[in-house]
C-alpha positions as CSV (number, residue, x, y, z in Angstrom):
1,X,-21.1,8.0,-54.1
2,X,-19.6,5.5,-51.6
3,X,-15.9,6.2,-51.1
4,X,-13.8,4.0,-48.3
5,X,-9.8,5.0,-48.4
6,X,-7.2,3.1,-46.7
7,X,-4.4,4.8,-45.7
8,X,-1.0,4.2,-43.2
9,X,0.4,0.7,-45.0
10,X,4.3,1.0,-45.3
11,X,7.3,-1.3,-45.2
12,X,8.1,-1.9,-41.4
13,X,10.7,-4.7,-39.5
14,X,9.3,-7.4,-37.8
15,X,7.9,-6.7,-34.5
16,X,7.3,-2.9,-35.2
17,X,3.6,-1.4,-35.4
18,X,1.4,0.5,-38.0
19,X,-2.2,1.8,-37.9
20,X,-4.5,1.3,-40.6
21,X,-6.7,4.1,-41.4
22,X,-9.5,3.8,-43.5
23,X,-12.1,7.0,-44.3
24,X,-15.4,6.3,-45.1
25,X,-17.6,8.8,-47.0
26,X,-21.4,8.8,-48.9
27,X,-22.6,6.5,-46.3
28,X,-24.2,7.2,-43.0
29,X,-21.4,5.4,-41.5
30,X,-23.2,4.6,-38.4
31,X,-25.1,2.1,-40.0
32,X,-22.1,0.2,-41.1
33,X,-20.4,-2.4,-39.5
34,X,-16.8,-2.3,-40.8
35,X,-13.9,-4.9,-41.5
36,X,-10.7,-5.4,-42.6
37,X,-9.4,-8.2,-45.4
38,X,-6.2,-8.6,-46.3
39,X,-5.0,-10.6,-49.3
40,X,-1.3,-11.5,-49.8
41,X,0.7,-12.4,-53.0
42,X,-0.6,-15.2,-54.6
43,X,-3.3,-15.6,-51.9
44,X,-7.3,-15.5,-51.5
45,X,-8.4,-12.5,-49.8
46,X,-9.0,-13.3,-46.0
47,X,-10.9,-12.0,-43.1
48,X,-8.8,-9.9,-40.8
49,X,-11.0,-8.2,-38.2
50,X,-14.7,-6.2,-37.7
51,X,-16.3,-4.2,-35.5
52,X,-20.0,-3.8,-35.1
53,X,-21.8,-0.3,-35.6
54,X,-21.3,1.0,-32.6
55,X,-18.3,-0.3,-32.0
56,X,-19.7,-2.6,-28.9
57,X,-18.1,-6.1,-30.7
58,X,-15.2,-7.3,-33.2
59,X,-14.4,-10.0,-33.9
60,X,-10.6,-11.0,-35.5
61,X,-9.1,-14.4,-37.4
62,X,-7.3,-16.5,-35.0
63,X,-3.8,-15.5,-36.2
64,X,-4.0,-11.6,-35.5
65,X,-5.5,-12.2,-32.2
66,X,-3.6,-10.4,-29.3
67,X,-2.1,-8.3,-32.2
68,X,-4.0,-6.4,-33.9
69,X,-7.1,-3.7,-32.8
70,X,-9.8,-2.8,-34.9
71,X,-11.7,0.1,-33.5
72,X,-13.6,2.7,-35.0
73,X,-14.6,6.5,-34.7
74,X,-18.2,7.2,-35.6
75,X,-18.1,11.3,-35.1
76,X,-15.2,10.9,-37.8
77,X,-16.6,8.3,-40.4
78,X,-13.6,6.4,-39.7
79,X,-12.1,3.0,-38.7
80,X,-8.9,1.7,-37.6
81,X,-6.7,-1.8,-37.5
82,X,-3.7,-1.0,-34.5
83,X,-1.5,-3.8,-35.5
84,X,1.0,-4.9,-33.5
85,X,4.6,-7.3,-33.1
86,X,4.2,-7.3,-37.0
87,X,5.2,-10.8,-38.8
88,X,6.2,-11.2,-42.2
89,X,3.4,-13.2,-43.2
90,X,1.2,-10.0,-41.9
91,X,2.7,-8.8,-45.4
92,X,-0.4,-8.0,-47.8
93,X,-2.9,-5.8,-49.8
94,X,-5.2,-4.7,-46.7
95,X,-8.6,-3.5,-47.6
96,X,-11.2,-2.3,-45.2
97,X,-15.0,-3.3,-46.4
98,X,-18.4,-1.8,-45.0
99,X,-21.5,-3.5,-44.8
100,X,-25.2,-2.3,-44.1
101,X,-26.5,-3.4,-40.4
102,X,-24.3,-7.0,-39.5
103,X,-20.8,-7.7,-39.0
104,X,-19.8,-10.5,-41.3
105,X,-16.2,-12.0,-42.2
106,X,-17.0,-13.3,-45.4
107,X,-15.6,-11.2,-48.2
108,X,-18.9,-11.8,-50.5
109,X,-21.0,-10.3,-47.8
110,X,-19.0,-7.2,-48.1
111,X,-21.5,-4.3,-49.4
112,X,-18.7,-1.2,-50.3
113,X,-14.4,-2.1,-50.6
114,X,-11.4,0.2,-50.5
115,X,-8.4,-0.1,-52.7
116,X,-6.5,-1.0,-50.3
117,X,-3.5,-0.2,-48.7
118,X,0.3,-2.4,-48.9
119,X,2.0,-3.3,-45.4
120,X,5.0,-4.6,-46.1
121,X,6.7,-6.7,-43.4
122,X,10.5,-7.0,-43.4
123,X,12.6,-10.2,-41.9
């Protein structure tokens, strides 16, 4: 069974920093490429960042560039969003996604989902 946990959301201050951890199990996670969505209250879910299999490309929405890190860890089945100078419309649900072979930023494309984890930015 395909497990993917989130963990490390919290309620920070504008401008601080949080890692995302997300823990990826029942998969050979090397065949994955990985990504993080985020949705906020009242919002769609969006495309936040991926990385490719190997790690080799990512890719990020125009508004997190600079900012946020995705990276991964293949000998630890596990992938990370460094986020950085936090804003308050970073505030959502963030959700990391795995999907067989290709990177992809639309959420339909997604083959396995977390539950997610909140980040909660403070003004």
């Amino acid at each position: 069974q395909v497990q993917l946990v989130e963990s490390g959301g919290e309620l920070v201050q504008a401008g601080d920093s949080l890692r995302l951890s997300c823990a990826a199990s029942g998969l050979t996670f090397s065949y994955f490429a990985m990504g993080w969505f985020r949705q906020a209250p009242g919002k769609e879910r969006e495309f936040v960042a991926a990385i490719s299999r190997d790690g080799g490309s990512t890719l990020y929405t125009d508004s997190v560039k600079g900012r946020f890190t995705i990276s991964r860890d293949n000998a630890k089945n596990t992938v990370y969003l460094q986020m950085n100078n936090l804003k308050p419309e970073d505030t959502a649900v963030y959700y990391c996604g795995a999907r067989l072979w290709t990177v992809v930023t639309a959420g339909n494309d997604i083959h396995y989902w977390g539950k997610g984890t909140l980040v909660t930015v403070s003004s």
